[in-house]
C-alpha positions, 0 to 999 in steps of 0.5 A: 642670693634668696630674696628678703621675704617682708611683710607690711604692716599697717597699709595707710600712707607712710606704707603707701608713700614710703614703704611699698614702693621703695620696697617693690623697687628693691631688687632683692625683696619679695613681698609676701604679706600685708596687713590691715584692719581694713582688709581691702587696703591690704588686698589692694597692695597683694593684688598689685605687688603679689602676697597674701592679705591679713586683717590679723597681724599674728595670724600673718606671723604665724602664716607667712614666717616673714624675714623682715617686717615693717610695723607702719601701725599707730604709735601705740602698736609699735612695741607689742608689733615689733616684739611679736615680730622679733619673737617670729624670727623676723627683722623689724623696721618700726615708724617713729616714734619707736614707742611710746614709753622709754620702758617699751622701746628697751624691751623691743631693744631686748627681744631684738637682741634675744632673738638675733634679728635686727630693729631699725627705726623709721627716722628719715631725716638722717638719709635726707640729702640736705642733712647728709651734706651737713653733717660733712660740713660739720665734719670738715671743721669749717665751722668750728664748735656749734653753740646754738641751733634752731630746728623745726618741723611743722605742716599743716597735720595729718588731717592732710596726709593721713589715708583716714584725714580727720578721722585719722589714728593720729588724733586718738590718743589712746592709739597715739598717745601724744601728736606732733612731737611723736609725728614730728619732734622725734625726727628733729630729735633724732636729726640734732643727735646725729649731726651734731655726734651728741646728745641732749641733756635737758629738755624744757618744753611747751607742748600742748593742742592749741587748734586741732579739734576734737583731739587730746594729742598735741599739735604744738610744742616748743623746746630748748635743748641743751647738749652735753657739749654745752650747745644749746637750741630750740626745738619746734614741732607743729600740726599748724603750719597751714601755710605750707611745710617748714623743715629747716636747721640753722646751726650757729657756730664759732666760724660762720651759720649754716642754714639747711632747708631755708632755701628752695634751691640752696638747700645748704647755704655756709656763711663764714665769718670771713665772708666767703659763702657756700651753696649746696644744691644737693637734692630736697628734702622730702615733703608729704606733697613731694615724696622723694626716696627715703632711704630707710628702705635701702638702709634696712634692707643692707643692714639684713643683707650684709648683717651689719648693725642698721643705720639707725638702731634701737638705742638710736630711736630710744635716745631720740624718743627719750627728748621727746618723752623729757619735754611732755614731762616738763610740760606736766611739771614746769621743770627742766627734766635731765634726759639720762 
């Protein structure tokens, strides 16, 4: 079988950390391109993982004619990326948030369709050990019907991540538009509509920067979240968590709670009604200080090896970033928004 020729886009750390690695560790790939503005970034991984360095995203396109392509760019980039990309023939792998309108990511949708390749989108938190597990709990129907949930997703912010710290794209908002809800809330968004095999129907949010300085993107939000199935819930995103990451579900349900990700050890913990409790030691979930392997790369790569439809598609990422854009819009308003 001929190797899958990718390019990377955009070298900071979720490449660095994500990405190339998993990448370089995958049998049937070939590295073959790198891009950044900062081209000594991108000659740093061709040295080390072969292929060519390019400070121009286009110029790479038109070079190298990629398979695949993974856009790690800032948030404001992903949707022009990705569409250039899909045009040049190329499979996508775009970072959440796959966009930044609802408009932006049904064109990346359409020239993904239009050209016959496939886009998948970055959302981690469904390969993550302690969420798989979770779902076939959920699955199994031992807990019956889910009426409530509390998630949240919250670090001490980019600031201690980023390749650039507080310097980072992450705090321009012409790069990323909004913050910890495009870092963070997405992934939790994306999370509850694929456990819970629903969607959201209306979003009422506080978002706003309560202590980042010198930022106009969002480093806090609470939202409620109503289900079409009727579940309702609260969804916390957050860059001021300086005491350390939380990344934790409690879902409630007619039969019993099950807490996943409270737990250092239990990572999956079902307390029944009837006073039987289970424990899942099952692998954590990753932390920007403690990377495990995503399973995003693995997932992209099957999905363009045995042409099938990937994990988690285009509409699955404009669903999941549709929340998202709900709760900055019932933020502005004061108003629940319908999420249609």
């Amino acid at each position: 079988m001929s190797k899958v020729r990718v390019a990377v886009v955009g070298c900071g750390s979720i490449s660095k950390h994500r990405h190339i690695p998993e990448y370089a560790a995958h049998e049937n790939v070939e590295l073959v391109a790198f891009v950044d503005p900062i081209i000594e970034r991108a000659e740093l991984y061709a040295a080390k993982h072969g292929g060519k360095a390019f400070a121009d995203f286009e110029t790479m396109l038109a070079e190298i004619k990629p398979d695949a392509v993974s856009v790690c760019t800032p948030n404001a980039l992903h949707a022009p990326m990705s569409i250039a990309a899909a045009k040049a023939g190329a499979h996508v792998l775009v970072e959440k948030p796959m966009a930044v309108t609802d408009e932006e990511a049904e064109a990346m949708i359409e020239a993904a369709k239009q050209n016959g390749v496939h886009l998948m989108v970055g959302q981690n938190q469904r390969f993550m050990p302690p969420h798989v597990k979770a779902k076939q709990v959920l699955k199994s129907g031992i807990l019956g019907k889910v009426l409530t949930f509390r998630t949240s997703f919250g670090h001490p912010g980019p600031d201690g991540w980023s390749v650039d710290g507080a310097n980072s794209w992450f705090f321009r908002k012409q790069e990323a538009i909004m913050g910890a809800m495009g870092d963070l809330g997405v992934h939790k968004s994306d999370l509850m509509r694929w456990m819970l095999d629903d969607e959201v129907s209306e979003v009422a949010g506080f978002v706003g920067t309560l202590d980042k300085k010198g930022t106009e993107v969002d480093d806090n939000a609470s939202c409620l979240l109503r289900m079409k199935s009727g579940a309702i819930g609260t969804l916390v995103a957050s860059w001021t968590y300086y005491k350390g990451e939380d990344n934790s579900t409690i879902l409630w349900c007619e039969n019993g709670v099950m807490k996943i990700g409270t737990h250092p050890d239990d990572q999956v913990i079902v307390e029944l009604r009837n006073g039987t409790v289970e424990k899942h030691k099952v692998g954590a979930i990753s932390t920007n200080d403690k990377q495990e392997t995503s399973g995003v790369i693995n997932a992209f790569l099957e999905s363009i090896l045995t042409n099938t439809t990937p994990a988690v598609s285009g509409e699955d990422g404009r669903a999941s970033l549709k929340v998202i854009l709900c709760a900055f819009e019932s933020q502005e308003t004061g108003k629940f928004i319908s999420v249609n």
